[in-house]
N, C-alpha and C positions, 0 to 999 in steps of 0.2 A: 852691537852689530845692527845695522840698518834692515827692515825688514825686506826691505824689497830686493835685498843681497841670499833672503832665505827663500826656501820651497816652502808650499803651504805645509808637506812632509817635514821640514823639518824645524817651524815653528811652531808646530803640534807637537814634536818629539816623536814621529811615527815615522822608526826606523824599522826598519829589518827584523831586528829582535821583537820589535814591539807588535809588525805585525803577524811573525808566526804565534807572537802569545796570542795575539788578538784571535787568528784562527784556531789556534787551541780550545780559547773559550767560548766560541763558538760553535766547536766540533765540525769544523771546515776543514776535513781531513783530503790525501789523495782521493781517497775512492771517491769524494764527492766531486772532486775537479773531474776526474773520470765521467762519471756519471752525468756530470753537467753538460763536459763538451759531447758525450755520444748522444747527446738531445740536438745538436746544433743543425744537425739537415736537418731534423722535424721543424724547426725554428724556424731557418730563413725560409722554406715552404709555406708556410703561415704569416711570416713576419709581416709583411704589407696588413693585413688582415687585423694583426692583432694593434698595433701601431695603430689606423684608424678607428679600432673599437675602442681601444684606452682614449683616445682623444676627443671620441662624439660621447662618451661619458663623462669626462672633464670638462666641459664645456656646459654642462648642465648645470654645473653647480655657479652660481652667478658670480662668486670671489675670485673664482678660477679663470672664468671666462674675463672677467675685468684685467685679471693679472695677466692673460695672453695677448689681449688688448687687438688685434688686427692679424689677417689674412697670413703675411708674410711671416711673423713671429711665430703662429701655430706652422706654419710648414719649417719653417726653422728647427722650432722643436719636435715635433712629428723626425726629420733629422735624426738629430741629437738623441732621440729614442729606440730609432732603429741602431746604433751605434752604440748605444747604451747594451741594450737588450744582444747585439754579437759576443759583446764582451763576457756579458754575462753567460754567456754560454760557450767561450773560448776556453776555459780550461786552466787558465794562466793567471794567478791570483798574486803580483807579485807588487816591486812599489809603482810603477807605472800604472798598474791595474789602480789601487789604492788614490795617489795623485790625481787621478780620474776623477775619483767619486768625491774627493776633497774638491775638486775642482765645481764640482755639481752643487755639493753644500754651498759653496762660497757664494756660486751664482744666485742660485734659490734666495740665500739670504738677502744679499745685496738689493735683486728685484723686492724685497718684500712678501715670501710666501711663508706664512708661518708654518711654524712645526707642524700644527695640526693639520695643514690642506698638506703637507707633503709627505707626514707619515698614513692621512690616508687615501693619499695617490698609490703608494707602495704598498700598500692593501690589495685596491682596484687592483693595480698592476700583478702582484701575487695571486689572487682569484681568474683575473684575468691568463694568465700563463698556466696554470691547474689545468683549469678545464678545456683548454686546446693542444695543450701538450699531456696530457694524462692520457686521451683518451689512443694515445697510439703507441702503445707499449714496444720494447724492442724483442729482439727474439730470445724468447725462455722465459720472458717476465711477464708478472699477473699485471693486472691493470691497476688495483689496488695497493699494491707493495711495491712499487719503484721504486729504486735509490733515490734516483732525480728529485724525489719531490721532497722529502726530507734534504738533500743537497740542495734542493734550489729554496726553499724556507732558511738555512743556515744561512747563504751566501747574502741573500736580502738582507738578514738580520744583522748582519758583515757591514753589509753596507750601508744599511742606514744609522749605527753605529761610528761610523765615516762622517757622515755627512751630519750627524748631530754635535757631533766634536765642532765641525766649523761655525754653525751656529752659536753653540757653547766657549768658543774662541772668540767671537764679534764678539759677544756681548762682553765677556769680560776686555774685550779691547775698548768699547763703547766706556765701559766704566772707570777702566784706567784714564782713558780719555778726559774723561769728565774730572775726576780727581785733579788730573793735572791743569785743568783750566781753572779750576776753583781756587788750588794754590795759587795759581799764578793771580785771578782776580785777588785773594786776599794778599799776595804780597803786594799788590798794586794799590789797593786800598790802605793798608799801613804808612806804605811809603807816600801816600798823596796826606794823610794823617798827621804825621811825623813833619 
């Protein structure tokens, strides 16, 4: 089957099945979807906020700022962050949800950001989301014992599990690649031999 006939879902094999195991092991249960979307006013209240603090800190780092390259692409992604970050506090953790975040890997890789600048962007961004949403607890809850915050560590860890799969998919697509060009050079050399 041709790949571009498939979803990145379903040249991963991350079905339905695959990803309530997936939230299984990660202990992404309801109560933490719960927990996640009754953060979501506190969120879009802040979001502008946080969206520019994640991004005047990425910019710091000189790799990062190279990989944004121009005015237009950082507000692009600035975007794609706010959008990101609704999600993540929507509640809704299904394959669309999922598709998403494969959709995210695909891209990161393709531009060229390695692993390392992008599992620790999702650091930034997890320390970043703590300390402005921590500090407004809902009603009955300490400030220290949130659900949220344990729910919103799993779902990260959800996710960038996602999006290292597609990493982990290039490359061995890059290798299969290569394999098959080599065959093909050496049957090309045989047969120029012969």
């Amino acid at each position: 089957m041709r790949l571009t006939n498939q979803s990145r879902g379903e040249q991963l094999h991350i079905t339905p099945r695959e990803i309530a195991r997936r939230k299984e092991l990660f202990g992404v249960t309801a109560a933490d979807e719960l927990a996640l979307s009754q953060r979501k006013a506190a969120l879009e209240a802040v979001l502008p906020d946080i969206v520019e603090e994640f991004y005047r800190n990425q910019v710091e780092t000189p790799e990062i700022e190279q990989l944004i390259g121009d005015a237009e692409t950082l507000a692009r992604l600035k975007r794609h962050l706010a959008a990101y970050l609704a999600s993540l506090f929507g509640g809704v953790y299904d394959e669309l949800y999922v598709l998403s975040r494969l959709r995210v890997g695909m891209v990161h890789n393709r531009i060229g950001v390695p692993p390392k600048l992008y599992i620790a962007s999702v650091r930034t961004l997890h320390a970043l989301l703590r300390s402005r949403l921590a500090g407004v607890p809902l009603q009955g809850e300490c400030a220290l014992c949130q659900p949220f915050l344990a729910a919103l560590e799993k779902l990260l860890a959800f996710d960038l599990s996602l999006v290292m799969d597609t990493y982990i998919h290039a490359l061995v697509g890059q290798v299969e690649r290569g394999k098959r060009e080599l065959a093909d050079y050496a049957q090309g050399l045989e047969e120029e031999v012969a």
